[in-house]
TORKOL-4160 file (C-alpha; in steps of 0.2 Angstrom, whole numbers, padded with zeros to 4 digits, m for minus):
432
<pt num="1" X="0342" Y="0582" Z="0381"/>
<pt num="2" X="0348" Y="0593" Z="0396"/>
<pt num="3" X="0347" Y="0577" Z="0410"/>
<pt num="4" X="0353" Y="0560" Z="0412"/>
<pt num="5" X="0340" Y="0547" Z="0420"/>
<pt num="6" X="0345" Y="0545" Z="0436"/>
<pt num="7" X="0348" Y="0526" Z="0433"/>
<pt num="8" X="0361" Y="0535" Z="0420"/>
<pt num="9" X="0368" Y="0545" Z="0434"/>
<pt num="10" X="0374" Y="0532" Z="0444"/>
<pt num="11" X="0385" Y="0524" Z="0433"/>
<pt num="12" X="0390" Y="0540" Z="0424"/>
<pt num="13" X="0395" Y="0543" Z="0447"/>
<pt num="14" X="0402" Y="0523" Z="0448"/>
<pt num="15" X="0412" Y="0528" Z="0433"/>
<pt num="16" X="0421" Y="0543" Z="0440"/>
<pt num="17" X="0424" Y="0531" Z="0454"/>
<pt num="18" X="0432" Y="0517" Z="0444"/>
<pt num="19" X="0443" Y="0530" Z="0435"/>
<pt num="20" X="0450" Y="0535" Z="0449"/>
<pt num="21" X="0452" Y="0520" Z="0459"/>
<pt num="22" X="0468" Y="0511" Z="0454"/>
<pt num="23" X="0486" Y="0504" Z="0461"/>
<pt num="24" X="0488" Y="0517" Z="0475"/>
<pt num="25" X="0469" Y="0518" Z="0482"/>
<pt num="26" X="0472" Y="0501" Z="0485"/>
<pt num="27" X="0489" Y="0500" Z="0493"/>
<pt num="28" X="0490" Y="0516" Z="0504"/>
<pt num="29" X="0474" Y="0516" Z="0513"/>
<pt num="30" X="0479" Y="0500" Z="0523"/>
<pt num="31" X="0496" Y="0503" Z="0527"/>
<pt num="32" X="0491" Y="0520" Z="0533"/>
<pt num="33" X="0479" Y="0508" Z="0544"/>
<pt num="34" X="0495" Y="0498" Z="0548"/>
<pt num="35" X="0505" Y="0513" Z="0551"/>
<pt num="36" X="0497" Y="0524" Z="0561"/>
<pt num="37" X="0488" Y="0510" Z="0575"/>
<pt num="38" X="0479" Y="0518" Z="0587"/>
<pt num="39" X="0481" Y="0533" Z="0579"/>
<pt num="40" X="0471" Y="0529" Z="0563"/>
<pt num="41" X="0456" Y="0541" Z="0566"/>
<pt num="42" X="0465" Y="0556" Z="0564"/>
<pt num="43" X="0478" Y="0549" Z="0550"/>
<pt num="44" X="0461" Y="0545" Z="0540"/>
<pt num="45" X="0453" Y="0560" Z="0543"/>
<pt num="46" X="0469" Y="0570" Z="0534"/>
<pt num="47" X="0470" Y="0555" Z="0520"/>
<pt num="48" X="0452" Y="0558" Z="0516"/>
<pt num="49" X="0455" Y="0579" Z="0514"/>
<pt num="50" X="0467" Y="0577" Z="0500"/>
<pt num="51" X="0461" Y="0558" Z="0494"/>
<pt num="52" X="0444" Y="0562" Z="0494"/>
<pt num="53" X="0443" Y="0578" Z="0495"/>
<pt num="54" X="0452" Y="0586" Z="0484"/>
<pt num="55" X="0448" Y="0576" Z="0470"/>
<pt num="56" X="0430" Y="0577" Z="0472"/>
<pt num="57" X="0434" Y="0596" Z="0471"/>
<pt num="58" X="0446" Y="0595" Z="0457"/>
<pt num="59" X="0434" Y="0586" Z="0446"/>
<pt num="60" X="0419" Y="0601" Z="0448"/>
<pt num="61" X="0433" Y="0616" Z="0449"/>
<pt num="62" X="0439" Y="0611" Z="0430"/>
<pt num="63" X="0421" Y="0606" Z="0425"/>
<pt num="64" X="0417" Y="0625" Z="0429"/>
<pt num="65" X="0432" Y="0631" Z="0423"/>
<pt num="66" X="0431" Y="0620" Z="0407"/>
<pt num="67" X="0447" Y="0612" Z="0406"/>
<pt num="68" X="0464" Y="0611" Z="0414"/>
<pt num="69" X="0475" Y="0624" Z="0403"/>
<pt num="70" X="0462" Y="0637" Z="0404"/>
<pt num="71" X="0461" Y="0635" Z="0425"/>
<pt num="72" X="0481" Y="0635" Z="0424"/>
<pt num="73" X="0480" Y="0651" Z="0412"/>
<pt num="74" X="0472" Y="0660" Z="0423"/>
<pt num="75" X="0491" Y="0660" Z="0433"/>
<pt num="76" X="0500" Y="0664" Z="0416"/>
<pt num="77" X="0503" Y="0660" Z="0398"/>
<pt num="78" X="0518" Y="0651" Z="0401"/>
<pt num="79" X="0514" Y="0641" Z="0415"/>
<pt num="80" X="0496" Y="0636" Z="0410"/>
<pt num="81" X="0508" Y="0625" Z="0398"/>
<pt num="82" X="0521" Y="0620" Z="0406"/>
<pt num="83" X="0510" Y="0613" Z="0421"/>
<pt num="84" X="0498" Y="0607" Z="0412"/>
<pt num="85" X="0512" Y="0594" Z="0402"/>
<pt num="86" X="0519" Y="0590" Z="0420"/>
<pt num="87" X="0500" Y="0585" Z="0423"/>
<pt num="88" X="0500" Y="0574" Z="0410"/>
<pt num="89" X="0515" Y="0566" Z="0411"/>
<pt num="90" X="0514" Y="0563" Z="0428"/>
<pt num="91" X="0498" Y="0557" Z="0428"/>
<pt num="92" X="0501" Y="0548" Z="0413"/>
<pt num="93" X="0517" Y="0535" Z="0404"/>
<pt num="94" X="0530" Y="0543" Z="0418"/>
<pt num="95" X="0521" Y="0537" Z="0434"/>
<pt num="96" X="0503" Y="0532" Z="0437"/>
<pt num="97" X="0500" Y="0521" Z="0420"/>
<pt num="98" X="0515" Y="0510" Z="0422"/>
<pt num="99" X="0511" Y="0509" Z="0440"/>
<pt num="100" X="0494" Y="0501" Z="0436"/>
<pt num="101" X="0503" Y="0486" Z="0428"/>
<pt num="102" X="0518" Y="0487" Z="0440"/>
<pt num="103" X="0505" Y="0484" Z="0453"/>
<pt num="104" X="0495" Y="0473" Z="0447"/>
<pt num="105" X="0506" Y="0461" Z="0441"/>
<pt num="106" X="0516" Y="0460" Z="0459"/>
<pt num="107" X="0499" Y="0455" Z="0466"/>
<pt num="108" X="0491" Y="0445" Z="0453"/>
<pt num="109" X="0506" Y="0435" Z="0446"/>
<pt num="110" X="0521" Y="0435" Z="0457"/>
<pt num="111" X="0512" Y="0427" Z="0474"/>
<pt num="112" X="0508" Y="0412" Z="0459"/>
<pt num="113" X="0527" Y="0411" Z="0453"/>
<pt num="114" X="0541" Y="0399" Z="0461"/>
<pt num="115" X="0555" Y="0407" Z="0467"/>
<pt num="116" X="0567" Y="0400" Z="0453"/>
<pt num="117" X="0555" Y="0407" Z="0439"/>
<pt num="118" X="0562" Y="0420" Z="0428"/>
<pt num="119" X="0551" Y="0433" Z="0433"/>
<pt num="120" X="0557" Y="0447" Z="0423"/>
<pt num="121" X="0553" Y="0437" Z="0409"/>
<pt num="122" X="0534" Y="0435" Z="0416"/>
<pt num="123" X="0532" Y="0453" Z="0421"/>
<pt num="124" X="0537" Y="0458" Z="0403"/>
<pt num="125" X="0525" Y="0444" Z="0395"/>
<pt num="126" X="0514" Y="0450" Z="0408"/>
<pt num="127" X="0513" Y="0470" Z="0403"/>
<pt num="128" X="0513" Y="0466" Z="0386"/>
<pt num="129" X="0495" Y="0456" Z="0388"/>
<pt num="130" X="0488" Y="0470" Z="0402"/>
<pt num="131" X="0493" Y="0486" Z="0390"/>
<pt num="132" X="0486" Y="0477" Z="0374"/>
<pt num="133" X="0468" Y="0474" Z="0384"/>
<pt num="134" X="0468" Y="0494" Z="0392"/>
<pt num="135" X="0472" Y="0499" Z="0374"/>
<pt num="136" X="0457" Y="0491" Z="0367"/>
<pt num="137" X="0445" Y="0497" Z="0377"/>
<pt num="138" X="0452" Y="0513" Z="0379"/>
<pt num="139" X="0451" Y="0514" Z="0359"/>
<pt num="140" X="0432" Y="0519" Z="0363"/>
<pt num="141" X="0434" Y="0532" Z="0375"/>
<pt num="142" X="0414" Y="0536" Z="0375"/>
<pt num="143" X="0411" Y="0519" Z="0380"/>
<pt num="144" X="0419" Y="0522" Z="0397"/>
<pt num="145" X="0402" Y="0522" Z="0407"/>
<pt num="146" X="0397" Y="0504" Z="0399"/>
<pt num="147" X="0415" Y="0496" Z="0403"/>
<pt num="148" X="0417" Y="0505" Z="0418"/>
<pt num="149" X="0402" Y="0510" Z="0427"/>
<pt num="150" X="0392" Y="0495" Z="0423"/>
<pt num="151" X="0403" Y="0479" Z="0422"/>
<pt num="152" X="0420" Y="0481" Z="0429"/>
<pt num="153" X="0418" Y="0494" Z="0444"/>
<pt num="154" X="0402" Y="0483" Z="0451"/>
<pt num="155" X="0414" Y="0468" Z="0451"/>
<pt num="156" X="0427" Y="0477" Z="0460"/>
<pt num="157" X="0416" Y="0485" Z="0475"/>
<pt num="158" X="0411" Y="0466" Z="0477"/>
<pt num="159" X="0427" Y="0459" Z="0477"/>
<pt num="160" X="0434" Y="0474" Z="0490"/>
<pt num="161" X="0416" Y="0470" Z="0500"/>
<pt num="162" X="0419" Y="0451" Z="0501"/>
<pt num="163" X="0436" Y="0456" Z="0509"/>
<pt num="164" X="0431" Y="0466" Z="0520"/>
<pt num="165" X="0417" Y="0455" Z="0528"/>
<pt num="166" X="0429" Y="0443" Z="0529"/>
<pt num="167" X="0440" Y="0452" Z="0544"/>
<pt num="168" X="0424" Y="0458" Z="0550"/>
<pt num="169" X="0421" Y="0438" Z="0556"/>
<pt num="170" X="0441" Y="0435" Z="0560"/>
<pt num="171" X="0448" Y="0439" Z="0574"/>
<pt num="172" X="0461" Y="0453" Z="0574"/>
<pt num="173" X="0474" Y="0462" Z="0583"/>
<pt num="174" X="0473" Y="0477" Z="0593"/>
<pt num="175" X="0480" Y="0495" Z="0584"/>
<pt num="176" X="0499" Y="0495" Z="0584"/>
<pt num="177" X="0508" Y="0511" Z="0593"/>
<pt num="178" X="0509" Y="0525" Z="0578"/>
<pt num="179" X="0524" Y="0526" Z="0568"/>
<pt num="180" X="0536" Y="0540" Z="0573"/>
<pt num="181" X="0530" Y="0553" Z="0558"/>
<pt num="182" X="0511" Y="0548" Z="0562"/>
<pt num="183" X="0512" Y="0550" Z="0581"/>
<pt num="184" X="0519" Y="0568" Z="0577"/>
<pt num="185" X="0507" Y="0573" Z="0569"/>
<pt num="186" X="0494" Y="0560" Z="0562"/>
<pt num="187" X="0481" Y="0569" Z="0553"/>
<pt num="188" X="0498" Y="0580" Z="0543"/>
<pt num="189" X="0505" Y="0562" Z="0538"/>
<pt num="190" X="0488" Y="0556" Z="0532"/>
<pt num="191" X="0487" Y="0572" Z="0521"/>
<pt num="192" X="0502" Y="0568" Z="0514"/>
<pt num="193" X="0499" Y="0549" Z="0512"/>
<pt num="194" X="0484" Y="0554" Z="0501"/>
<pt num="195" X="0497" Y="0562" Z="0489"/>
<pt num="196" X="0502" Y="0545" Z="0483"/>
<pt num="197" X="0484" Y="0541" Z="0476"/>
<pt num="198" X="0489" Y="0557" Z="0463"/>
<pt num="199" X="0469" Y="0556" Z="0463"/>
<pt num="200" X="0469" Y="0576" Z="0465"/>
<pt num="201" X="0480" Y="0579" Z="0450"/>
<pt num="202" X="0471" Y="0566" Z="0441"/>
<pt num="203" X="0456" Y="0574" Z="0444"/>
<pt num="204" X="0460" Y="0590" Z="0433"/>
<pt num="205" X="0461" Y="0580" Z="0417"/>
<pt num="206" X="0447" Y="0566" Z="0422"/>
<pt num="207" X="0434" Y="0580" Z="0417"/>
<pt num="208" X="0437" Y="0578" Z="0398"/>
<pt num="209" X="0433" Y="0559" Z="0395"/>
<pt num="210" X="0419" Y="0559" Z="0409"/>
<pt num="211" X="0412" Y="0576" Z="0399"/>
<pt num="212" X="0413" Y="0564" Z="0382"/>
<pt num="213" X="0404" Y="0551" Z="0391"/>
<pt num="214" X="0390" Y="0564" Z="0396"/>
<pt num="215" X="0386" Y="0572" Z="0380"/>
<pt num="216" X="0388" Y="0553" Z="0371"/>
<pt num="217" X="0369" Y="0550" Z="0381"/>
<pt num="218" X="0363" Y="0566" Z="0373"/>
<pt num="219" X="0365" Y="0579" Z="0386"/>
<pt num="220" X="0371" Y="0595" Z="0375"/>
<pt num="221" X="0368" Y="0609" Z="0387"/>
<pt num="222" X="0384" Y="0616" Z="0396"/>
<pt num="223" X="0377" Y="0618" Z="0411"/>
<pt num="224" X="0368" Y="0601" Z="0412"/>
<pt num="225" X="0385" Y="0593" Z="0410"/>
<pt num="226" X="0392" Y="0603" Z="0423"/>
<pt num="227" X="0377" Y="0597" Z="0436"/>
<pt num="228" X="0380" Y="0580" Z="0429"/>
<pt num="229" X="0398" Y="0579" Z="0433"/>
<pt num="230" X="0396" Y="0589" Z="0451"/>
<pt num="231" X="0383" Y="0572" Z="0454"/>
<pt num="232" X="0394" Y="0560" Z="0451"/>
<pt num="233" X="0407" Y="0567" Z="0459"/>
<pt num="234" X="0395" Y="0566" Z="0476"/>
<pt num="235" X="0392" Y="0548" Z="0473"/>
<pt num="236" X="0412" Y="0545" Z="0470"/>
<pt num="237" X="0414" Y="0553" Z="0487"/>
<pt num="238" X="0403" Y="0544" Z="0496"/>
<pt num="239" X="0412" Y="0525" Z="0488"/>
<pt num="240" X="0429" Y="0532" Z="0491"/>
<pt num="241" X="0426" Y="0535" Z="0510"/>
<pt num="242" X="0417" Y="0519" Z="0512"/>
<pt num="243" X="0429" Y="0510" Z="0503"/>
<pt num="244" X="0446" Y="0516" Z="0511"/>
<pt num="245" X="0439" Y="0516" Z="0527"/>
<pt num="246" X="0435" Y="0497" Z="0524"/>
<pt num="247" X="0453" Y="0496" Z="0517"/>
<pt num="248" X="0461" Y="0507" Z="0534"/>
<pt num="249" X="0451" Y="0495" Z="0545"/>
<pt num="250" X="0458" Y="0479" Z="0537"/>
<pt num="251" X="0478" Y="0487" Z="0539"/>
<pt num="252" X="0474" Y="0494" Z="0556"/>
<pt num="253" X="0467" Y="0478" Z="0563"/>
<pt num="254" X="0475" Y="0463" Z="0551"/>
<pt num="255" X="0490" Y="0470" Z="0548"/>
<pt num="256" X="0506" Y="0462" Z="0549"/>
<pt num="257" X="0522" Y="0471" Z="0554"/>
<pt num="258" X="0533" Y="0461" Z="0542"/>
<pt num="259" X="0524" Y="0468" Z="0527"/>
<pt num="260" X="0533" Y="0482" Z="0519"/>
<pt num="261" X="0518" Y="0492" Z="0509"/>
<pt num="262" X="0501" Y="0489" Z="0506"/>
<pt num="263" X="0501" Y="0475" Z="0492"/>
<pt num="264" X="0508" Y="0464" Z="0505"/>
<pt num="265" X="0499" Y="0469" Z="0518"/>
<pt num="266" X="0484" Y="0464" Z="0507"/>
<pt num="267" X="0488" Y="0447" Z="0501"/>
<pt num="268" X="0495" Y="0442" Z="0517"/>
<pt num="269" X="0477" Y="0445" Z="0524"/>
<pt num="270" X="0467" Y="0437" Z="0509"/>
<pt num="271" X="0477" Y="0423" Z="0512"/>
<pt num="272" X="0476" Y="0421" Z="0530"/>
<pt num="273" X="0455" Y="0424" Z="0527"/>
<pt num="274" X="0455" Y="0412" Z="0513"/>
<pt num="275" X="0467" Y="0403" Z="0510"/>
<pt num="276" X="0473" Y="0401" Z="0491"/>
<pt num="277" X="0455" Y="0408" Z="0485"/>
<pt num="278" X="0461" Y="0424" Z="0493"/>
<pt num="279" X="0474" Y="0424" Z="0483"/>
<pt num="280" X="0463" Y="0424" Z="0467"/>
<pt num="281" X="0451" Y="0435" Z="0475"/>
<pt num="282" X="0466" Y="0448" Z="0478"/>
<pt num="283" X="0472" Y="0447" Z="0461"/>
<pt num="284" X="0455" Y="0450" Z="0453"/>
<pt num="285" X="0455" Y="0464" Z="0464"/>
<pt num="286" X="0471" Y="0472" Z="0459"/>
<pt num="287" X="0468" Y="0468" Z="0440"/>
<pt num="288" X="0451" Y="0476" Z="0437"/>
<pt num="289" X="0455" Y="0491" Z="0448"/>
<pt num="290" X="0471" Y="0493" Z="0439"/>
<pt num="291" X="0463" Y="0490" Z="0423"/>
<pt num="292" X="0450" Y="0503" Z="0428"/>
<pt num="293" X="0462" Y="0517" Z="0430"/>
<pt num="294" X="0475" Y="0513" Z="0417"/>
<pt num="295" X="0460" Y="0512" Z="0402"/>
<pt num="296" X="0456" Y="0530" Z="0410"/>
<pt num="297" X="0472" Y="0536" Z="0410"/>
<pt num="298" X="0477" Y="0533" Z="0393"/>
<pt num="299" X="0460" Y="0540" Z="0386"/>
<pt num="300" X="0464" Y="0555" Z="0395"/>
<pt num="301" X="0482" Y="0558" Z="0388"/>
<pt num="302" X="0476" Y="0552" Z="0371"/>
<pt num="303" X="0461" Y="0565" Z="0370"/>
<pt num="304" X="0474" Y="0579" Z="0378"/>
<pt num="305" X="0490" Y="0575" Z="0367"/>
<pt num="306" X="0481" Y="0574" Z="0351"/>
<pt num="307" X="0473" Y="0590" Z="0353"/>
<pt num="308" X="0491" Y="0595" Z="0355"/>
<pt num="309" X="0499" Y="0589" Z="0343"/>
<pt num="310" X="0485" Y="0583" Z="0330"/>
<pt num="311" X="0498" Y="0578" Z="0316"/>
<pt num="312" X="0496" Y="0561" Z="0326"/>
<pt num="313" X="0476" Y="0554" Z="0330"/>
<pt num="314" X="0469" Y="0550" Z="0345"/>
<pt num="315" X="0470" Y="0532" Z="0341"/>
<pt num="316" X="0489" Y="0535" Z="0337"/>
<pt num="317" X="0494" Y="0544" Z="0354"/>
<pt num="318" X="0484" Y="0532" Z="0361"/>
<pt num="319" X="0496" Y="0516" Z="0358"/>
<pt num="320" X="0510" Y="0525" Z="0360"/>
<pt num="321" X="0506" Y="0529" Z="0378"/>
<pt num="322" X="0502" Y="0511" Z="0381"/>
<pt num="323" X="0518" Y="0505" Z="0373"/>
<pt num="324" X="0529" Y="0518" Z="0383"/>
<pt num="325" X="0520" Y="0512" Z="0400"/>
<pt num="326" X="0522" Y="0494" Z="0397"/>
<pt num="327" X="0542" Y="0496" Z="0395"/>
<pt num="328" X="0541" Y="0508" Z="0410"/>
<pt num="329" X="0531" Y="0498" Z="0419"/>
<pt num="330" X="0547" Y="0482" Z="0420"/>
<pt num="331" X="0556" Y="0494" Z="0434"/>
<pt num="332" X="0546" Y="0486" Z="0445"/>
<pt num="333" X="0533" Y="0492" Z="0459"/>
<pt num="334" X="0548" Y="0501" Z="0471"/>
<pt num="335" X="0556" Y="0510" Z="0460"/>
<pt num="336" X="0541" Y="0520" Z="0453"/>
<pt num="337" X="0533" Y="0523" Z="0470"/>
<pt num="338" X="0551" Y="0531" Z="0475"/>
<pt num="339" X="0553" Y="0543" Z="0460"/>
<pt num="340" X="0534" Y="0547" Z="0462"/>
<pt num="341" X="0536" Y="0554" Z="0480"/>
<pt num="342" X="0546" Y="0569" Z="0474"/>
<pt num="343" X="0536" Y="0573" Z="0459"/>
<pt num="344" X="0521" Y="0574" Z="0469"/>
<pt num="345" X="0528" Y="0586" Z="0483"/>
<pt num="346" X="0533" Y="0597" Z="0467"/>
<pt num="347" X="0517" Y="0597" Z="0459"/>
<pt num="348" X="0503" Y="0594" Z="0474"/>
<pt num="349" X="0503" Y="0613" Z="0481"/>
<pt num="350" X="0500" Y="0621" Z="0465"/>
<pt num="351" X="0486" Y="0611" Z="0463"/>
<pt num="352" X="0480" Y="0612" Z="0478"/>
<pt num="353" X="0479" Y="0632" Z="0477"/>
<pt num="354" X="0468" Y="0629" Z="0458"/>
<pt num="355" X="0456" Y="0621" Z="0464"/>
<pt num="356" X="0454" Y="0631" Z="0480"/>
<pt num="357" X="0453" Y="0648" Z="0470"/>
<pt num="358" X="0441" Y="0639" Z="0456"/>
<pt num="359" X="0427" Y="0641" Z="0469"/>
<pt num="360" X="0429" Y="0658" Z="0474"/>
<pt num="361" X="0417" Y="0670" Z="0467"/>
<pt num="362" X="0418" Y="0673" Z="0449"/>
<pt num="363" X="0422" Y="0692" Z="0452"/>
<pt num="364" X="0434" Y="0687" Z="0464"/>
<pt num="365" X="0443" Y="0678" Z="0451"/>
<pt num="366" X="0447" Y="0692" Z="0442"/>
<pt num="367" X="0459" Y="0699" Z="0450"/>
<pt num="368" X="0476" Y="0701" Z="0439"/>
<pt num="369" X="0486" Y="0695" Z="0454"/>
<pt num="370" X="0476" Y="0682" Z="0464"/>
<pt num="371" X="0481" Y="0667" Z="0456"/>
<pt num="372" X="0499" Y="0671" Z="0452"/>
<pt num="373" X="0503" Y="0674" Z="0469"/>
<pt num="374" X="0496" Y="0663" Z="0476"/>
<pt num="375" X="0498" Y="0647" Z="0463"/>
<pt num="376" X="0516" Y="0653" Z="0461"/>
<pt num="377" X="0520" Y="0654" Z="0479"/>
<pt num="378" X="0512" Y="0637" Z="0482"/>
<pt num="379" X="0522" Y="0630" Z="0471"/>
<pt num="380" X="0539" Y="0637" Z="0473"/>
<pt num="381" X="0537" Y="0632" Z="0492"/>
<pt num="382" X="0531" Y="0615" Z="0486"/>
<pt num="383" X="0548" Y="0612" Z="0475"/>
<pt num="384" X="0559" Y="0621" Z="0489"/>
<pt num="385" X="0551" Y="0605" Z="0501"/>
<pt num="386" X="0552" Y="0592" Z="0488"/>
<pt num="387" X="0571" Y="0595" Z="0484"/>
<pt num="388" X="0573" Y="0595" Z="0504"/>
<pt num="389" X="0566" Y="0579" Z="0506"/>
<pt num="390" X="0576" Y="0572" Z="0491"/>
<pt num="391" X="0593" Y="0578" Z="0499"/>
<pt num="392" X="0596" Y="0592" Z="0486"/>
<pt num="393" X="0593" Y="0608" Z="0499"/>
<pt num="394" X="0595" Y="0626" Z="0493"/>
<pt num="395" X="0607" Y="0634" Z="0504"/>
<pt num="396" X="0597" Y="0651" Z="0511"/>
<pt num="397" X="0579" Y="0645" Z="0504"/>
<pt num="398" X="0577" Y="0629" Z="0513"/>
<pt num="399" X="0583" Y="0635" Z="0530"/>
<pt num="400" X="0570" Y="0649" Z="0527"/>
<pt num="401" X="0557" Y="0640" Z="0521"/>
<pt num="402" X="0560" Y="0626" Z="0537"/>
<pt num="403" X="0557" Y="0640" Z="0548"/>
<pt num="404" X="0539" Y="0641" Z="0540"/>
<pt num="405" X="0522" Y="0633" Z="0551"/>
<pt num="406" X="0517" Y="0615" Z="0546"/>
<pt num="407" X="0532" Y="0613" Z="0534"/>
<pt num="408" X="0540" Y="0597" Z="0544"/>
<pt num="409" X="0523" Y="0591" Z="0539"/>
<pt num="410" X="0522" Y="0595" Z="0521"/>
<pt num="411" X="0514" Y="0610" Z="0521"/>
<pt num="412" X="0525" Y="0624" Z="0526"/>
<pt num="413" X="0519" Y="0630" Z="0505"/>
<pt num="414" X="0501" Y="0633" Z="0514"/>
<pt num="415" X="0505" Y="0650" Z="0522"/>
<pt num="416" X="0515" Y="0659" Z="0507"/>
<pt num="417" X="0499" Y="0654" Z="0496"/>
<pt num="418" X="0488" Y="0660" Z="0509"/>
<pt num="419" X="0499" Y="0674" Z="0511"/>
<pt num="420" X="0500" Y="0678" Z="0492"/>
<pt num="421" X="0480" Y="0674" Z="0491"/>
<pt num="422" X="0476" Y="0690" Z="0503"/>
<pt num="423" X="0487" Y="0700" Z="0494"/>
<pt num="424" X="0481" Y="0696" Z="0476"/>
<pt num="425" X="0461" Y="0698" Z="0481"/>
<pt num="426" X="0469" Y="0715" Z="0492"/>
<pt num="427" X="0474" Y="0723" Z="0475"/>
<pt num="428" X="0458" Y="0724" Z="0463"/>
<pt num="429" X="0467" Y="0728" Z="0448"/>
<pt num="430" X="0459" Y="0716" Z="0436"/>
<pt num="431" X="0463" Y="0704" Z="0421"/>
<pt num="432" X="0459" Y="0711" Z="0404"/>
């Protein structure tokens, strides 16, 4: 069969959403409503270039490519690799898997405990029952689209809708002056914000599951999973931007001050909208969402690691990414978001500059030097930043790279690429 029914296509497009939408599409978009007030336009317009975006794009730039080492390849042999395993692990047990129970458990289990409740003790009971379900289901990694597309993301749109029209007929605040870093430059600082989702990085290793999930309803053609996947990816688009402009609106207009990220910005507004059924609401909210991305997640690592390193199977790398992030996950929510911040900075520009040169002519692509220059220049600017914002400045290179346009926004890597980009296509030398 070359085509999906379209009936097929929209939950193959639902399930691209559910995968991506976990613990950070749910806690950034309203504080960036909180955060920048009046300025919230603007500061969603930039959050909605790299969280919608660029993932959207990632998704179709590996589909066409055909998977992430042999986009990153096309920069080098050694660092299609190296980068690819800092994807991975990233995206996988060091960061965004343990954040889905991290999350989850703050907003579904810690508003219910007492204060003199040992909540270690609960959080650890609590990541032991959440990873045991995402390992079940993510056991059957073709039957993503039935799980996700057709039971659990439906549920979760409701649940945000229900929210949503709940502020619509409550009476608000007005916008709240920007925050220092938003009033400066709003649309920047939304751009930056939308690093936190990890959706674009997440999106150069989403294409493998959603590809199983394609040719298990009897597409077989290539291409037609290709058209398949750019489809969904449309449909994705269009929830993600109706969703996180619902979730801005509710942060820009509900928000309390006192609340120190998303999560609490959230459950104080459920609460306030519904009493102690928001709270239940809330968590349903968190836990399906979180589930979503977390069954994902692990099916992708499992699929990419077993490939890898076959002496263990799927099933194998499977539970030992689920066991990893559960133990990780007891850090706590802070901690994780702190050390991810960093990481991102680090690993953002380069993939930024893949998916921007996987849509350039195929002719075009071919040049020996276009990606390495410009992926390599991307990133080294984006680690020069990241160690900046850490405290661990290069003495020479940061001043240097400080003096570059856009870089106290987080982007001072975009000229060097750009830079390295003309020079790459300037020389036509060709790879063999």
């Amino acid at each position: 069969m070359g085509k999906l029914p379209r009936k097929d296509q929209i939950f193959v497009g639902i399930t691209l959403f559910s995968m991506f939408f976990g613990a950070g599409n749910l806690i950034f978009p309203p504080y960036l409503g909180l955060s920048a007030g009046t300025a919230v336009v603007p500061a969603f317009l930039g959050f909605a270039l790299s969280a919608v975006g660029l993932p959207i794009l990632g998704v179709i730039a590996v589909a066409r490519s055909g998977d992430l080492p042999t986009l990153a390849g096309r920069v080098g042999k050694r660092f299609a690799p190296v980068f690819t395993m800092l994807i991975y692990l990233s995206i996988g047990p060091c960061l965004a898997i343990p954040r889905t129970a991290s999350t989850s458990f703050e907003m579904a289990v810690t508003p219910f405990l007492s204060q003199e409740a040992p909540t270690a003790l609960f959080q650890a009971a609590y990541s032991v029952v959440f990873f045991g379900v995402a390992l079940a289901l993510a056991l059957r990694p073709s039957g993503l689209v039935d799980w996700l597309g057709k039971r659990l993301a439906p549920t979760l749109l409701l649940l945000i809708c229900a929210l949503f029209v709940g502020c619509l007929f409550h009476s608000g605040t007005s916008p709240a002056s920007p925050a220092p870093s938003y009033a400066s430059s709003p649309v920047g600082q939304g751009f930056l914000d939308g690093y936190q989702t990890m959706d674009a990085i997440a999106a150069l290793i989403f294409g493998i599951v959603l590809t199983v999930n394609i040719r298990a309803r009897g597409v077989t053609e290539d291409r037609a999973v290709v058209k398949t996947i750019v489809r969904a990816s449309w449909l994705a688009a269009a929830l993600f931007l109706a969703v996180y402009g619902a979730l801005a609106y509710i942060g820009a207009a509900h928000g309390s001050p006192a609340a120190q990220n998303g999560a609490q910005l959230l459950s104080r507004v459920a609460r306030e909208l519904f009493g102690s059924a928001g709270g239940v609401i809330l968590a349903a909210i968190f836990v399906i969402a979180c589930l979503n991305t977390c069954i994902s997640l692990i099916c992708c690592c499992g699929e990419y690691f077993s490939s890898l390193f076959p002496r263990l199977s799927y099933r194998a790398w499977a539970c030992v990414f689920a066991l990893v992030s559960a133990v990780i996950s007891n850090a706590g929510l802070n901690l994780i978001l702190k050390l991810s911040v960093p990481i991102l900075n680090c690993l953002y520009p380069a993939a930024i500059a893949l998916i921007a040169l996987a849509f350039l002519p195929e002719k075009l692509q071919r040049r020996r030097l276009l990606y390495p220059l410009t992926v390599g220049l991307a990133a080294v600017f984006g680690v020069l930043y990241a160690l900046d914002q850490a405290g661990l400045a290069i003495p020479g290179l940061t001043a240097a790279a400080a003096t570059l346009p856009l870089y106290e926004a987080g982007l001072g890597w975009l000229l060097p690429a750009l830079a390295g980009a003309v020079i790459g296509l300037a020389v036509k030398a060709e790879r063999a």
